[in-house]
C-alpha positions as CSV (number, residue, x, y, z in Angstrom):
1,X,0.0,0.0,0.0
2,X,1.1,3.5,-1.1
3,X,0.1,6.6,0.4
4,X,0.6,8.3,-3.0
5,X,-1.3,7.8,-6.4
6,X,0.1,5.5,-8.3
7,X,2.5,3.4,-6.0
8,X,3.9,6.7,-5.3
9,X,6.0,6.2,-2.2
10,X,5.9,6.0,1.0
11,X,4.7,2.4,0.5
12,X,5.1,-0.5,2.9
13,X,2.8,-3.9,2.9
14,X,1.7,-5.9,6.0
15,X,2.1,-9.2,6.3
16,X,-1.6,-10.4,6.4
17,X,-1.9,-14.1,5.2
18,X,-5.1,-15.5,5.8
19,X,-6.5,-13.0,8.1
20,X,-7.2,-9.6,9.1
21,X,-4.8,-6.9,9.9
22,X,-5.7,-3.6,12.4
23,X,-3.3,-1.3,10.6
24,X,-1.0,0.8,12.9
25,X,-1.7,4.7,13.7
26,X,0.9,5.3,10.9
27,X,-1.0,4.2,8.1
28,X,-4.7,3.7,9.1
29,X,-6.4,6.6,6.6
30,X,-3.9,7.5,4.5
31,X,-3.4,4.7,1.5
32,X,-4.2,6.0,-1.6
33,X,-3.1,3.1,-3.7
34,X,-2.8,-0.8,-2.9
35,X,-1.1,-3.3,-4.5
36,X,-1.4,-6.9,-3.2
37,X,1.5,-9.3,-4.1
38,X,0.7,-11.9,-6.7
39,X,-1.2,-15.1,-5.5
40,X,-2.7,-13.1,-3.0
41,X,-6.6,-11.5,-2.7
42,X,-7.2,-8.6,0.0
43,X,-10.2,-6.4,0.7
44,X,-9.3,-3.0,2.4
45,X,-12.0,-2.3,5.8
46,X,-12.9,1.1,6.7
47,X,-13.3,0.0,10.3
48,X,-10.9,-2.0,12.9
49,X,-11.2,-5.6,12.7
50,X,-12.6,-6.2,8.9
51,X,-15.7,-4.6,9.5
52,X,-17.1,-1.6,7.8
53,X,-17.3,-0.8,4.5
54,X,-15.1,-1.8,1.7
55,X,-13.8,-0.5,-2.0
56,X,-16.9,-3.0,-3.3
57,X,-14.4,-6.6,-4.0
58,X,-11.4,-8.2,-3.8
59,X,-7.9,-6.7,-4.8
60,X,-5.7,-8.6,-6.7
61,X,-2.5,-8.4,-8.3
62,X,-1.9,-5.4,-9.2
63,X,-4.4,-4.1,-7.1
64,X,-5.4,-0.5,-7.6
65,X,-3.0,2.3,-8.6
66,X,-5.8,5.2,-7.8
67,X,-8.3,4.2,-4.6
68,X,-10.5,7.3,-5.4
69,X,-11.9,5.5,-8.3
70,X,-13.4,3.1,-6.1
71,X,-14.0,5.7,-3.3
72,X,-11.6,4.8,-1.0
73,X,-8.7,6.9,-0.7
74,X,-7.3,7.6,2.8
75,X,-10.1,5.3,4.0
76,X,-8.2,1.7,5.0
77,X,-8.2,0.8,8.7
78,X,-7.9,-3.0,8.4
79,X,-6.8,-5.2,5.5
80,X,-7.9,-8.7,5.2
81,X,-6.1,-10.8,2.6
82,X,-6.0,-14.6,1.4
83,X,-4.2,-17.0,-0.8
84,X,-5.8,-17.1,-4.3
């Protein structure tokens, strides 16, 4: 996940195999674009714990360069992700 358009950095990615993720004060509300690694599906959470709303599916590789098409810039608070 970026906090720029376009994978523009700074960028970092959790580890979140098979689960869900609370992101840390640092990066809660500020990704603006996500790219999952390949063989990997994730759903960004506008809530703690995978609850809330989401950008409407699952990302996959490459994920989304530009999260205000799907209306969800600087919205992720949780990630949830699982193997393909």
């Amino acid at each position: 996940m970026c906090d720029g358009i376009n994978f523009v950095d700074p960028c970092g990615y959790p580890a979140v195999p098979n689960g869900c993720l609370n992101l840390p004060e640092a990066w809660s509300n500020i990704s603006s674009s996500f790219q999952p690694p390949n063989g990997t599906a994730c759903l960004l959470w506008s809530d703690p714990n995978c609850q809330g709303s989401n950008p409407g599916g699952w990302l996959v590789h490459p994920g989304s360069s530009d999260l205000r098409k799907q209306e969800f810039n600087d919205r992720t608070v949780s990630i949830q992700c699982k193997d393909e």
